[in-house]
mmCIF file of the protein (N, C-alpha, C, O) and its ligand, coordinates in Angstrom:
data_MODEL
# 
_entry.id   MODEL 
# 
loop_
_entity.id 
_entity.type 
_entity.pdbx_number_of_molecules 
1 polymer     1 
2 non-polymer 1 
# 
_entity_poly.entity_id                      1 
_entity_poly.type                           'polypeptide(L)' 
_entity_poly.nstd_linkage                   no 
_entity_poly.nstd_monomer                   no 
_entity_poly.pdbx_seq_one_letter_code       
;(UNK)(UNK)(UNK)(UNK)(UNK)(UNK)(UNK)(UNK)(UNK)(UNK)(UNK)(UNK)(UNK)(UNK)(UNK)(UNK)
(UNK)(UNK)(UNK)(UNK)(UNK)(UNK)(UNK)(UNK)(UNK)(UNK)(UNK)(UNK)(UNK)(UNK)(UNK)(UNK)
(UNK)(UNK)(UNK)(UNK)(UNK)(UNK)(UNK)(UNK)(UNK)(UNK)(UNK)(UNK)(UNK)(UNK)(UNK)(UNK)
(UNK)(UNK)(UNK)(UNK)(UNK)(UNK)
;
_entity_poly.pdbx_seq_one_letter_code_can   XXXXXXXXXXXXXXXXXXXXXXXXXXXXXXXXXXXXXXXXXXXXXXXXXXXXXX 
_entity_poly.pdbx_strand_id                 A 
# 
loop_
_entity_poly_seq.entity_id 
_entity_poly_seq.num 
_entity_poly_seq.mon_id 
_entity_poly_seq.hetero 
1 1  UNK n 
1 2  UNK n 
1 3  UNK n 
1 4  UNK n 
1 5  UNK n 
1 6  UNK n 
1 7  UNK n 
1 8  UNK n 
1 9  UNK n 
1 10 UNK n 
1 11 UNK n 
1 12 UNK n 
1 13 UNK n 
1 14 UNK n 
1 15 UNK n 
1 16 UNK n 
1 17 UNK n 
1 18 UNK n 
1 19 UNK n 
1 20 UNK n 
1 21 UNK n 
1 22 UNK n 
1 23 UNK n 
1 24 UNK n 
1 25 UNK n 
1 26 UNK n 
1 27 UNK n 
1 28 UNK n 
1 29 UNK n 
1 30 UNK n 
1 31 UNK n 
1 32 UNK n 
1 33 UNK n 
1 34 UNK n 
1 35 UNK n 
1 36 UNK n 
1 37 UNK n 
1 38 UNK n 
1 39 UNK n 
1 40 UNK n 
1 41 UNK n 
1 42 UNK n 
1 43 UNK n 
1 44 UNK n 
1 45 UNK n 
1 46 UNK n 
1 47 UNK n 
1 48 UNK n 
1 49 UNK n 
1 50 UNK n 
1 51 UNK n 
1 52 UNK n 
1 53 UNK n 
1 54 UNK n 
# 
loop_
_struct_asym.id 
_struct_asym.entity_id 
A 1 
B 2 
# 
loop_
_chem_comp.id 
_chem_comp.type 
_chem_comp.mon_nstd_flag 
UNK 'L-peptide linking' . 
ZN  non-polymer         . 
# 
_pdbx_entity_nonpoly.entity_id   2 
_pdbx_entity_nonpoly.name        ? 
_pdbx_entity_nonpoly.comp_id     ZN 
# 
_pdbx_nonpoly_scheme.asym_id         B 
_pdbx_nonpoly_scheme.entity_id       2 
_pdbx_nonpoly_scheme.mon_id          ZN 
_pdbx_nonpoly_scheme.ndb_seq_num     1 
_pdbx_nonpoly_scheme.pdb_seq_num     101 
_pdbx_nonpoly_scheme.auth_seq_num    101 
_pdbx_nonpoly_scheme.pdb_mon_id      ZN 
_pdbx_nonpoly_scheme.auth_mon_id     ZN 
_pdbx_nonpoly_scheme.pdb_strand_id   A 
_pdbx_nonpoly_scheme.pdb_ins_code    . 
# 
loop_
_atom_site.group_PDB 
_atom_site.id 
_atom_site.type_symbol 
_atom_site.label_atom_id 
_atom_site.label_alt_id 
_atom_site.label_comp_id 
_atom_site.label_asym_id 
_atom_site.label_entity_id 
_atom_site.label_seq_id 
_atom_site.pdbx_PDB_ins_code 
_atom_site.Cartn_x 
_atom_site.Cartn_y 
_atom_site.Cartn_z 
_atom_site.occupancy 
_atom_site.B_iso_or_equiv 
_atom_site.pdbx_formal_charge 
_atom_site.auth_seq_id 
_atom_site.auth_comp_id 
_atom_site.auth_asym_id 
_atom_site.auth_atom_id 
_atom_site.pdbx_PDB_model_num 
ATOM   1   N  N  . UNK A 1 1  ? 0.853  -1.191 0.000  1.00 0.00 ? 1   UNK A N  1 
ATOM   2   C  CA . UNK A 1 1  ? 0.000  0.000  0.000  1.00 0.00 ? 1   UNK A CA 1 
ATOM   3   C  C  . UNK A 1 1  ? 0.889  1.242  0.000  1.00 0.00 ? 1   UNK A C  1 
ATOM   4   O  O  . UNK A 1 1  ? 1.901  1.262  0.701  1.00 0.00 ? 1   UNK A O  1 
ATOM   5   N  N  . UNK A 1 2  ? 0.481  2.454  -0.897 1.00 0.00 ? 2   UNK A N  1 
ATOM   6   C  CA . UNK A 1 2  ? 1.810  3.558  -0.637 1.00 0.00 ? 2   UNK A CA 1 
ATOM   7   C  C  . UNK A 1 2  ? 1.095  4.224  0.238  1.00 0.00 ? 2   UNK A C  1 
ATOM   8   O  O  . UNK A 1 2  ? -0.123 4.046  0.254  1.00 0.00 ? 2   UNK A O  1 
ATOM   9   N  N  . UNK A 1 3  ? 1.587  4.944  0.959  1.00 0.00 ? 3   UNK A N  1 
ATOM   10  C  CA . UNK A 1 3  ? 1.606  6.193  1.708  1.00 0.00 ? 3   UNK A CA 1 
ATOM   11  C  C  . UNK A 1 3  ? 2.542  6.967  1.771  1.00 0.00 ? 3   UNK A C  1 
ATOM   12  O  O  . UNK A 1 3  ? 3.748  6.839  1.979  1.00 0.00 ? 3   UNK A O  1 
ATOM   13  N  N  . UNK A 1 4  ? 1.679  8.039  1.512  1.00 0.00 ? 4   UNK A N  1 
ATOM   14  C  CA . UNK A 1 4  ? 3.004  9.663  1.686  1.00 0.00 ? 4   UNK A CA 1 
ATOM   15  C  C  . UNK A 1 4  ? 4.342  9.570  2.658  1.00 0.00 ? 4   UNK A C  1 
ATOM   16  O  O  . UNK A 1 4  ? 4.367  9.112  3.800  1.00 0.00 ? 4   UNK A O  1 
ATOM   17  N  N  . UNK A 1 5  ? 5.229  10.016 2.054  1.00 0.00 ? 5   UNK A N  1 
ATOM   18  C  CA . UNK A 1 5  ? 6.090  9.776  3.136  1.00 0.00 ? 5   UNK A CA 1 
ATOM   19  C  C  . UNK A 1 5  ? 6.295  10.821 3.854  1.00 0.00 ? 5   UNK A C  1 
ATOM   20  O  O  . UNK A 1 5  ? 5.817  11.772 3.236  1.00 0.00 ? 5   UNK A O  1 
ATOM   21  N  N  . UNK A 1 6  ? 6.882  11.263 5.116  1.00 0.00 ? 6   UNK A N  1 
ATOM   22  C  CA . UNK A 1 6  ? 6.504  12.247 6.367  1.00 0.00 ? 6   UNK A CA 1 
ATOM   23  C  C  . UNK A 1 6  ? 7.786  13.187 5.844  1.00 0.00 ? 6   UNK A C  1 
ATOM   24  O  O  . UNK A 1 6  ? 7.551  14.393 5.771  1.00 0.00 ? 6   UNK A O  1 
ATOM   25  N  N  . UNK A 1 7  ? 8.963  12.782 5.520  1.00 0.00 ? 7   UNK A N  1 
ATOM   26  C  CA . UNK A 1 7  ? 10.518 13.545 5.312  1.00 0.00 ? 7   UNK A CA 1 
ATOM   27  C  C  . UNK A 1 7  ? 10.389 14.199 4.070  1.00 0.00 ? 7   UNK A C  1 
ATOM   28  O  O  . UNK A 1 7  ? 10.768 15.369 4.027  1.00 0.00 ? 7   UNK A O  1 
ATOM   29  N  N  . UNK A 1 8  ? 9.944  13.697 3.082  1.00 0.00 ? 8   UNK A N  1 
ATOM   30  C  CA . UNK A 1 8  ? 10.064 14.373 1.689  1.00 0.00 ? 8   UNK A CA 1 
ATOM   31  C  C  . UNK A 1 8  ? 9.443  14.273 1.041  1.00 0.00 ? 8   UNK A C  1 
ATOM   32  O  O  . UNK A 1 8  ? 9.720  14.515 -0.134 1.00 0.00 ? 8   UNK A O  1 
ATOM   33  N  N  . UNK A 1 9  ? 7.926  13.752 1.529  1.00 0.00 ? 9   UNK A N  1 
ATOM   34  C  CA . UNK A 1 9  ? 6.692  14.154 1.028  1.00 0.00 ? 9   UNK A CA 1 
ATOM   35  C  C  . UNK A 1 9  ? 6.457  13.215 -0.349 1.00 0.00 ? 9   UNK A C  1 
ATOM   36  O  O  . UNK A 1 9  ? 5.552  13.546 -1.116 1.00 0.00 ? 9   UNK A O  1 
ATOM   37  N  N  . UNK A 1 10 ? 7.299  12.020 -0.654 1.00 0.00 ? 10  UNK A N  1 
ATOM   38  C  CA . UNK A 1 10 ? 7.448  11.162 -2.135 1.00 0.00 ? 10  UNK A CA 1 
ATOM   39  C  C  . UNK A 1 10 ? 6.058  9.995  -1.749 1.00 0.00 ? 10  UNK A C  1 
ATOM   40  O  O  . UNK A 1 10 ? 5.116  10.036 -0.958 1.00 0.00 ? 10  UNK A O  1 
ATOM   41  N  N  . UNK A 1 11 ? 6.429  9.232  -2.537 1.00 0.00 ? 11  UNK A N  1 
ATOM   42  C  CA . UNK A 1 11 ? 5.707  7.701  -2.111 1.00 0.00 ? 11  UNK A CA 1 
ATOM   43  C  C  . UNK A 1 11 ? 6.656  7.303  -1.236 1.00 0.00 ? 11  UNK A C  1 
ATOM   44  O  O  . UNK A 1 11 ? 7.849  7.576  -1.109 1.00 0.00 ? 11  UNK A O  1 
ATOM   45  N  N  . UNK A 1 12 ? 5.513  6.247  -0.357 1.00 0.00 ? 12  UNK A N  1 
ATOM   46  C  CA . UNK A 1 12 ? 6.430  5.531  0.626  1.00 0.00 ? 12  UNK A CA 1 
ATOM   47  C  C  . UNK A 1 12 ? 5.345  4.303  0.836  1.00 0.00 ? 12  UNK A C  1 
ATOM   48  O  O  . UNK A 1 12 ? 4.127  4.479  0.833  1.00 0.00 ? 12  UNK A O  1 
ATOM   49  N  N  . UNK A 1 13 ? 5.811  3.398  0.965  1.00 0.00 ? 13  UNK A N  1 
ATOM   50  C  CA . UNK A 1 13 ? 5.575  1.763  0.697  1.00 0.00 ? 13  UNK A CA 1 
ATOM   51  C  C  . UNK A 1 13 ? 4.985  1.353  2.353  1.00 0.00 ? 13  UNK A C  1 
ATOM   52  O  O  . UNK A 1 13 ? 5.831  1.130  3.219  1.00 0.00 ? 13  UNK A O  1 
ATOM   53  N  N  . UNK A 1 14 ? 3.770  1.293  2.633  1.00 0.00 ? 14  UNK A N  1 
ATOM   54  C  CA . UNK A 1 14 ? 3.311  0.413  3.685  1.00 0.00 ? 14  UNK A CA 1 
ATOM   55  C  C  . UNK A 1 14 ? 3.082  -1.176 3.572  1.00 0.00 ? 14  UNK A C  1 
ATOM   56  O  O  . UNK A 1 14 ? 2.225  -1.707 2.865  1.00 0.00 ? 14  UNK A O  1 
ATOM   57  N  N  . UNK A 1 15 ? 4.072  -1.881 4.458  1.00 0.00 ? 15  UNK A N  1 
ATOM   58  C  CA . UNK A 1 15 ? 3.667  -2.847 4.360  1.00 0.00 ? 15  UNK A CA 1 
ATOM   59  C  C  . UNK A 1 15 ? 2.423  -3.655 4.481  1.00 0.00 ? 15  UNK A C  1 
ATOM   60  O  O  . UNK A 1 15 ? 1.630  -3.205 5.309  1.00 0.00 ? 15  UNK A O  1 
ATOM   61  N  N  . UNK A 1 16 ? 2.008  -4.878 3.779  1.00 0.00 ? 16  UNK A N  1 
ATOM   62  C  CA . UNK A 1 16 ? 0.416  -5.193 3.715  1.00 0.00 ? 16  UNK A CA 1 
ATOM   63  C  C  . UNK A 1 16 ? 0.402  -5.635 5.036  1.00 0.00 ? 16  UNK A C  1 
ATOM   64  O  O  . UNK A 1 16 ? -0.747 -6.054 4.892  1.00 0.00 ? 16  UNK A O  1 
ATOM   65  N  N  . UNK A 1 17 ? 0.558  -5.812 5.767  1.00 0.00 ? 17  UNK A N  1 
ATOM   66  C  CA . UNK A 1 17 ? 0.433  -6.423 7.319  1.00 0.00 ? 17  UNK A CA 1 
ATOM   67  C  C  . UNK A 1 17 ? 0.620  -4.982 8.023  1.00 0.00 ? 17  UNK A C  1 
ATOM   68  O  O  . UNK A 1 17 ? -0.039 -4.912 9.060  1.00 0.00 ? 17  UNK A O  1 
ATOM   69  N  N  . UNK A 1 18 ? 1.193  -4.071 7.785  1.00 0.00 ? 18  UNK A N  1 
ATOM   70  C  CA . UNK A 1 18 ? 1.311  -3.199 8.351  1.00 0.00 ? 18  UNK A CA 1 
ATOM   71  C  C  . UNK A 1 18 ? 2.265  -2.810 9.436  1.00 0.00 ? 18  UNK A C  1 
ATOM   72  O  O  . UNK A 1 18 ? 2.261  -1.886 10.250 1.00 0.00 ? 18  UNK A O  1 
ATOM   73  N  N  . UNK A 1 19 ? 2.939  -3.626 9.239  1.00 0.00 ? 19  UNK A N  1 
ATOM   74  C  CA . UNK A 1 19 ? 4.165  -4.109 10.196 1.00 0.00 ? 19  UNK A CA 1 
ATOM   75  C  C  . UNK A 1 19 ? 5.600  -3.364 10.105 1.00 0.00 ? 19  UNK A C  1 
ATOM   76  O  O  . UNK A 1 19 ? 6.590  -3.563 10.810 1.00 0.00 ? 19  UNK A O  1 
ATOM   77  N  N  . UNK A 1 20 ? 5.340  -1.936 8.439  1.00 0.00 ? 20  UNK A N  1 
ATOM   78  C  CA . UNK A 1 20 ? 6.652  -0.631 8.658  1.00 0.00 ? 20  UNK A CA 1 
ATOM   79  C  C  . UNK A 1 20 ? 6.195  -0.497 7.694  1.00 0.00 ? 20  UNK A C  1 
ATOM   80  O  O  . UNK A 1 20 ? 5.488  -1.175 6.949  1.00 0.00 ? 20  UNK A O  1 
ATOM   81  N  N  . UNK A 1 21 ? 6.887  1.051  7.686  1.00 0.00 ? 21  UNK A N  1 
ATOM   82  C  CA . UNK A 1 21 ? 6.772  1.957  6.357  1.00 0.00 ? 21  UNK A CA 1 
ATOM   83  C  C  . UNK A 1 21 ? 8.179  2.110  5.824  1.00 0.00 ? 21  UNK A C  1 
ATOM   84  O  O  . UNK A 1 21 ? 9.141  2.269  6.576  1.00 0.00 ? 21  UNK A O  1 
ATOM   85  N  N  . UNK A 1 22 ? 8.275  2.057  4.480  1.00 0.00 ? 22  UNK A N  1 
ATOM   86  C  CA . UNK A 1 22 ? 9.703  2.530  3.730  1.00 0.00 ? 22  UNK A CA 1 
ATOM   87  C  C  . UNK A 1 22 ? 9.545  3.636  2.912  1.00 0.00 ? 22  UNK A C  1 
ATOM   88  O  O  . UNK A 1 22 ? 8.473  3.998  2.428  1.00 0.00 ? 22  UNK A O  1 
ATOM   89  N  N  . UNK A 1 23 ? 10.676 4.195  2.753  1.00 0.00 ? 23  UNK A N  1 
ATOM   90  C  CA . UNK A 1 23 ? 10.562 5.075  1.915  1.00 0.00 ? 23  UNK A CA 1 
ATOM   91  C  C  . UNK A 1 23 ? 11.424 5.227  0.912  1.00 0.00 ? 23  UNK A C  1 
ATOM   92  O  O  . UNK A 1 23 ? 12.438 5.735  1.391  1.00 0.00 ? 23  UNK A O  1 
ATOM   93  N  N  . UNK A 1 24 ? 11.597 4.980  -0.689 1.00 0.00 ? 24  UNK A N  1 
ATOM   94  C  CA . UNK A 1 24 ? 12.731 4.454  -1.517 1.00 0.00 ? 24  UNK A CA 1 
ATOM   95  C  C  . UNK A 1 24 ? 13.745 5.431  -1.734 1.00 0.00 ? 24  UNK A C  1 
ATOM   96  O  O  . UNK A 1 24 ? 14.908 5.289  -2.111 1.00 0.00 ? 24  UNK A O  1 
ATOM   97  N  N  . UNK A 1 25 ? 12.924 6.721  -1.347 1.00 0.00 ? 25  UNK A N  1 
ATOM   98  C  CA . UNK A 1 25 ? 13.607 8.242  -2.097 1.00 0.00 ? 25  UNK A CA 1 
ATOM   99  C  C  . UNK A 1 25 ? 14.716 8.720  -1.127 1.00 0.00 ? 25  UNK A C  1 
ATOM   100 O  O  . UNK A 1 25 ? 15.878 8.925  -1.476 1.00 0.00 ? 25  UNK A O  1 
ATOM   101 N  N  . UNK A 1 26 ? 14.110 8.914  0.448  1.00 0.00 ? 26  UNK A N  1 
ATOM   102 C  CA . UNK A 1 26 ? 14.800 8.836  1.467  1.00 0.00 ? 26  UNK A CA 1 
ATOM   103 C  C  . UNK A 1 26 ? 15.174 7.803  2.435  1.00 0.00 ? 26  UNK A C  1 
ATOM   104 O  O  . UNK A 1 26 ? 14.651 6.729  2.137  1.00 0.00 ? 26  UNK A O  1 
ATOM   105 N  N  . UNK A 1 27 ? 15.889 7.753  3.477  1.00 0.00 ? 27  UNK A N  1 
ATOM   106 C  CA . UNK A 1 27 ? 15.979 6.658  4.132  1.00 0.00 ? 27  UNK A CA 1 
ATOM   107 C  C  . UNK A 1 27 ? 14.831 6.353  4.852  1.00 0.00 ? 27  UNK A C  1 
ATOM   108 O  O  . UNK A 1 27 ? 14.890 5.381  5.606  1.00 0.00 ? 27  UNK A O  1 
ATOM   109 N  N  . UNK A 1 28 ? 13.883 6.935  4.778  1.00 0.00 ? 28  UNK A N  1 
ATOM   110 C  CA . UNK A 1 28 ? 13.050 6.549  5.944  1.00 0.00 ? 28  UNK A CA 1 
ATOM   111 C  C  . UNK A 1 28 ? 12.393 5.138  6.239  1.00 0.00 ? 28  UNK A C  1 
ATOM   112 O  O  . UNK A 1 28 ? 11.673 4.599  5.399  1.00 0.00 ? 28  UNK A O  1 
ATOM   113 N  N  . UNK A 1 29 ? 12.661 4.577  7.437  1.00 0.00 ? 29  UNK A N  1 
ATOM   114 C  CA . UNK A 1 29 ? 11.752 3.566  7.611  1.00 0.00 ? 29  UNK A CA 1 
ATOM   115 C  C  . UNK A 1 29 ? 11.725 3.151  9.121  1.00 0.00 ? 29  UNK A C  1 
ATOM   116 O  O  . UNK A 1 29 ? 12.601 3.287  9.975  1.00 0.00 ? 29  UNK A O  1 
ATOM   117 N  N  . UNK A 1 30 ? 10.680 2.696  9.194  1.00 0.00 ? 30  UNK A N  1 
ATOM   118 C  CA . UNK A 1 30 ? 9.750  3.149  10.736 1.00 0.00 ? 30  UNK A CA 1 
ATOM   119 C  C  . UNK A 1 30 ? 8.825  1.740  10.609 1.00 0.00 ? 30  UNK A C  1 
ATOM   120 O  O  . UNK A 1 30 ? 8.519  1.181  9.556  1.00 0.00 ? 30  UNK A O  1 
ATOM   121 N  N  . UNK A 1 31 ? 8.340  1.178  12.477 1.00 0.00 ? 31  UNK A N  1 
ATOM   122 C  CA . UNK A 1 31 ? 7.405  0.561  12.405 1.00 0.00 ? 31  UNK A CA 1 
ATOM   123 C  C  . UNK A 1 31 ? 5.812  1.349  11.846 1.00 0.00 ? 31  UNK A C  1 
ATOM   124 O  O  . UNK A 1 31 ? 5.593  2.522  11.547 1.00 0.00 ? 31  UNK A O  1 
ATOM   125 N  N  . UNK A 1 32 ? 5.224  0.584  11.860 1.00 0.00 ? 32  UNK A N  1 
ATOM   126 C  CA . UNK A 1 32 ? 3.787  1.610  11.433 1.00 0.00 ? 32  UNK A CA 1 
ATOM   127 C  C  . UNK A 1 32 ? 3.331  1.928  12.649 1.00 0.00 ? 32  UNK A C  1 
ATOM   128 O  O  . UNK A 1 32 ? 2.387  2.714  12.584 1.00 0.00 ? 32  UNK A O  1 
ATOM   129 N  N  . UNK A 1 33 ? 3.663  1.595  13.818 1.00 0.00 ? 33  UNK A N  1 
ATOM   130 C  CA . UNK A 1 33 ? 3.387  2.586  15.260 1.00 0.00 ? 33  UNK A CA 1 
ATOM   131 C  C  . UNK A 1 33 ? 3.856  3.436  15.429 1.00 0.00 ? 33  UNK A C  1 
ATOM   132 O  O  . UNK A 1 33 ? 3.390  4.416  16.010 1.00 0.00 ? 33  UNK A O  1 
ATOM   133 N  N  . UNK A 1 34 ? 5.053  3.300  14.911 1.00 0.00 ? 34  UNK A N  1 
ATOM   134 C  CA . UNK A 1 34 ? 5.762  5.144  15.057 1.00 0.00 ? 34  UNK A CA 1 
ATOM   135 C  C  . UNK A 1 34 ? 5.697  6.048  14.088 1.00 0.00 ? 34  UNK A C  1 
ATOM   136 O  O  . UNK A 1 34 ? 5.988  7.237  14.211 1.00 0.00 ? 34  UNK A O  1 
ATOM   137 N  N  . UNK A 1 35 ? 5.141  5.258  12.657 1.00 0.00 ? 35  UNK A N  1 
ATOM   138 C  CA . UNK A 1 35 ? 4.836  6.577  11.508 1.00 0.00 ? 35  UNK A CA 1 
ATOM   139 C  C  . UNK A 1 35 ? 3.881  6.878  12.018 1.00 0.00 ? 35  UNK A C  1 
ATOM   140 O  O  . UNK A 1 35 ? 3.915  8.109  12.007 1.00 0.00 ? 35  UNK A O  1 
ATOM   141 N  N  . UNK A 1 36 ? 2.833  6.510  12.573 1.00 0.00 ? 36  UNK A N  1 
ATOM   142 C  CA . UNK A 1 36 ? 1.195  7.254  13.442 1.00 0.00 ? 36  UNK A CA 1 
ATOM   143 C  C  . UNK A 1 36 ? 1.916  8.436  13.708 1.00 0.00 ? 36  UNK A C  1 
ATOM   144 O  O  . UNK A 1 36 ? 1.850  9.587  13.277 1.00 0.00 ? 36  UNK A O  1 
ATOM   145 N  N  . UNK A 1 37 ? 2.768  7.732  14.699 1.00 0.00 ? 37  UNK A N  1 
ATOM   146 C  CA . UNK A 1 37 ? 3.466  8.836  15.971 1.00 0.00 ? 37  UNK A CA 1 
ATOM   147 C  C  . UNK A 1 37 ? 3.799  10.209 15.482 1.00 0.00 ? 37  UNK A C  1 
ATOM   148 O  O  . UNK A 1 37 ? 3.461  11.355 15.777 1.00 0.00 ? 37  UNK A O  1 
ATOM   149 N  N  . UNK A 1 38 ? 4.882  9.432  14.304 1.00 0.00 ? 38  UNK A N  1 
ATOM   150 C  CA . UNK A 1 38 ? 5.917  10.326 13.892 1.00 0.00 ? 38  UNK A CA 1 
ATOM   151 C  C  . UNK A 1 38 ? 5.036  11.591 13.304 1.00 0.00 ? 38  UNK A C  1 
ATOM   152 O  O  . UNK A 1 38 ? 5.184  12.773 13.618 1.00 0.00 ? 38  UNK A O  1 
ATOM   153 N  N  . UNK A 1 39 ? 3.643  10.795 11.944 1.00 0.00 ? 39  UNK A N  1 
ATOM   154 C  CA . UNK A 1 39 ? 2.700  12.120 11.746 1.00 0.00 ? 39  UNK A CA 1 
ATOM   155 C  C  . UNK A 1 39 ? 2.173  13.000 12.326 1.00 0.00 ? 39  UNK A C  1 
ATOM   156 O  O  . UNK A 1 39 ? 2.045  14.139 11.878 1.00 0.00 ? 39  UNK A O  1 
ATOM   157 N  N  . UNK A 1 40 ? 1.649  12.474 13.793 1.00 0.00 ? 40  UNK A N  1 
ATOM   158 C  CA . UNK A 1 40 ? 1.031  13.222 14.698 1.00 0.00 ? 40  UNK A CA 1 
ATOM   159 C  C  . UNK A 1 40 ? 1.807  14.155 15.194 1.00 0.00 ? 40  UNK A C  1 
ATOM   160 O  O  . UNK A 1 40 ? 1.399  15.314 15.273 1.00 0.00 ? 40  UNK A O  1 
ATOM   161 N  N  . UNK A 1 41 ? 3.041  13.796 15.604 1.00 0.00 ? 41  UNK A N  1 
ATOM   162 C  CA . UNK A 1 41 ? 4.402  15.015 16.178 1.00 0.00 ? 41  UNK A CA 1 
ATOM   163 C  C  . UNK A 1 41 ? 4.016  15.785 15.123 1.00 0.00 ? 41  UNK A C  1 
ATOM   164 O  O  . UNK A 1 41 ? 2.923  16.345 15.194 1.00 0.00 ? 41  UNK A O  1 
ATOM   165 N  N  . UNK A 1 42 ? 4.840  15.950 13.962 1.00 0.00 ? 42  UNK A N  1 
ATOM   166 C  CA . UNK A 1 42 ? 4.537  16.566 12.671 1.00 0.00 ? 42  UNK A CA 1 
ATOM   167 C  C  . UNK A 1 42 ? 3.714  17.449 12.681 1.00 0.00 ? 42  UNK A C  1 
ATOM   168 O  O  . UNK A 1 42 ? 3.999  18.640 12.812 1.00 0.00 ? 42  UNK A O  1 
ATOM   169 N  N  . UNK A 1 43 ? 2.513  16.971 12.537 1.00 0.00 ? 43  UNK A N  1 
ATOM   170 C  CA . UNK A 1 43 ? 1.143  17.518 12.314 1.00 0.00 ? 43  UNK A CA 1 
ATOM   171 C  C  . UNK A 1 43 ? 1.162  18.403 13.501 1.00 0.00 ? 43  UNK A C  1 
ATOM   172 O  O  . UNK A 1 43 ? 1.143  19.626 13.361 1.00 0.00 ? 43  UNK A O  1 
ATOM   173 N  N  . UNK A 1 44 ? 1.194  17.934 14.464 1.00 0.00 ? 44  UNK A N  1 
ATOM   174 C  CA . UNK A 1 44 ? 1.176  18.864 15.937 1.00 0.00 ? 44  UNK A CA 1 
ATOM   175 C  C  . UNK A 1 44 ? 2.146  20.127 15.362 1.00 0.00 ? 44  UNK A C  1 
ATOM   176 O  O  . UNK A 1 44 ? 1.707  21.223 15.015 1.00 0.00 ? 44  UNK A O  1 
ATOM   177 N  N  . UNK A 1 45 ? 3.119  19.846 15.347 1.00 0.00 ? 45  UNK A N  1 
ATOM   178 C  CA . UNK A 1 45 ? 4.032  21.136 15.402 1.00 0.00 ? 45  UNK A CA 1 
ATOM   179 C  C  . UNK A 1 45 ? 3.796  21.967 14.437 1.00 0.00 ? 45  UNK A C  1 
ATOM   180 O  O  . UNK A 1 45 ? 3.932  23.185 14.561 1.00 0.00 ? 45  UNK A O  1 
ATOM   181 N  N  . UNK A 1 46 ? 3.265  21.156 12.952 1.00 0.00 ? 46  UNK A N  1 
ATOM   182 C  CA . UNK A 1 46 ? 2.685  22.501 11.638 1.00 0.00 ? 46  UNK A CA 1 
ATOM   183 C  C  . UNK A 1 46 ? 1.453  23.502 12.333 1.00 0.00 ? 46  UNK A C  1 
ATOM   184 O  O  . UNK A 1 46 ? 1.162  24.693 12.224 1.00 0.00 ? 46  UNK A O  1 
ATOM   185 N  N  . UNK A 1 47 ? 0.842  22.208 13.190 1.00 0.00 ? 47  UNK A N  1 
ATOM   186 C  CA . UNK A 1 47 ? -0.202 23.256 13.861 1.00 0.00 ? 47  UNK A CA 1 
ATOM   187 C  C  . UNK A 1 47 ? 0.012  24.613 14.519 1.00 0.00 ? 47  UNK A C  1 
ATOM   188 O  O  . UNK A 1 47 ? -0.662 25.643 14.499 1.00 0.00 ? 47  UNK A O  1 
ATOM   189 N  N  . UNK A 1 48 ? 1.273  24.258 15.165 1.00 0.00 ? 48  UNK A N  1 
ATOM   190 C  CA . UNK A 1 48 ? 2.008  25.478 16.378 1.00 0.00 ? 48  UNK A CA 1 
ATOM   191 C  C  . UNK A 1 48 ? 2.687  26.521 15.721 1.00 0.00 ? 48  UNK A C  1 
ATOM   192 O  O  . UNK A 1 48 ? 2.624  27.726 15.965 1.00 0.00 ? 48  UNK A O  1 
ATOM   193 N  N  . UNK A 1 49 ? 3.515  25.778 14.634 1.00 0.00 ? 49  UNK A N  1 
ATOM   194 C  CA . UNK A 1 49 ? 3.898  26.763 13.717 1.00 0.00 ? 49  UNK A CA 1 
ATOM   195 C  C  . UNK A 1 49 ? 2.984  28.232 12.612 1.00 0.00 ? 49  UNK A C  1 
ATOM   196 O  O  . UNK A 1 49 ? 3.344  29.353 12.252 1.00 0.00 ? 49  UNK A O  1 
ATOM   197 N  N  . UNK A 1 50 ? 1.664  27.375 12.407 1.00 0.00 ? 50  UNK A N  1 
ATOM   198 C  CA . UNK A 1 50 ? 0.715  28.170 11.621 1.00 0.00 ? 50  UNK A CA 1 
ATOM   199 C  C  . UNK A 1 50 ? 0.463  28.746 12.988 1.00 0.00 ? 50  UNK A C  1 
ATOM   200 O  O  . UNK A 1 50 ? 0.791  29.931 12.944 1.00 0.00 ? 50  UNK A O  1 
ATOM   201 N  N  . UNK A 1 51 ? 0.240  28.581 13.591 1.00 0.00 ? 51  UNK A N  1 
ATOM   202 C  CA . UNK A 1 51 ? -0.444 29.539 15.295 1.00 0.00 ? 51  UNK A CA 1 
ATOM   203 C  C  . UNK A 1 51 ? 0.067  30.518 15.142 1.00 0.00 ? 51  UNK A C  1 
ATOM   204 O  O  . UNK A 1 51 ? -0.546 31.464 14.647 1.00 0.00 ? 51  UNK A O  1 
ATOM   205 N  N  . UNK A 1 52 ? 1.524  30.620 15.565 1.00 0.00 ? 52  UNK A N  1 
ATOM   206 C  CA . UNK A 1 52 ? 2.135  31.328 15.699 1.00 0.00 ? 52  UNK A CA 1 
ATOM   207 C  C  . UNK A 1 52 ? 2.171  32.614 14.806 1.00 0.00 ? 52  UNK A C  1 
ATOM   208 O  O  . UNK A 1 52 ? 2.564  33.712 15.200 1.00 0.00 ? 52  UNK A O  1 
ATOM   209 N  N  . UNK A 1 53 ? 1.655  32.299 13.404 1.00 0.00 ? 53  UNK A N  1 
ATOM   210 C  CA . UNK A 1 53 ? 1.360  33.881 12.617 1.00 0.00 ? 53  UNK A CA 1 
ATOM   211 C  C  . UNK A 1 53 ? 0.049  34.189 12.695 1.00 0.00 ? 53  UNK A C  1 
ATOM   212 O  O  . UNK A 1 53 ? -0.303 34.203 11.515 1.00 0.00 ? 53  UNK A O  1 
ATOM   213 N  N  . UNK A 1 54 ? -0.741 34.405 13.257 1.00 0.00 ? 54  UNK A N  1 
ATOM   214 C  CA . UNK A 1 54 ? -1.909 34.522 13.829 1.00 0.00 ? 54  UNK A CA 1 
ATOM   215 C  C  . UNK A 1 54 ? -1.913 35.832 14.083 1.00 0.00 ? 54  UNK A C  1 
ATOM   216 O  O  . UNK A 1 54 ? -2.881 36.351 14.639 1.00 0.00 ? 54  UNK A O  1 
HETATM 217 ZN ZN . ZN  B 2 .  ? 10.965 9.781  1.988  1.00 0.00 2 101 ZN  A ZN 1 
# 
């Protein structure tokens, strides 16, 4: 299954069990419990960042 990847925004390869994510473009690769994670950090901080010009 692809999913976006979190570092450079390319394709990134979920495994069918769901058991890690790769990413071919960058190094990235992560269980699929910590890409949750890793998006949510992410996502959290774009949030704080857009705040901040408010
Ligand atoms: Zn990548």
């Amino acid at each position: 299954m692809k999913v976006k990847c979190p570092d450079c925004k390319e394709i990134a390869e979920l495994a069918d069990d769901f058991s890690f994510v790769k990413c071919s473009k960058c190094s990235f690769d992560m269980t699929y419990g910590d890409y949750v994670k890793y998006i949510a950090y992410k996502d959290a901080r774009y949030k704080d960042i857009l705040s901040d010009y408010k």
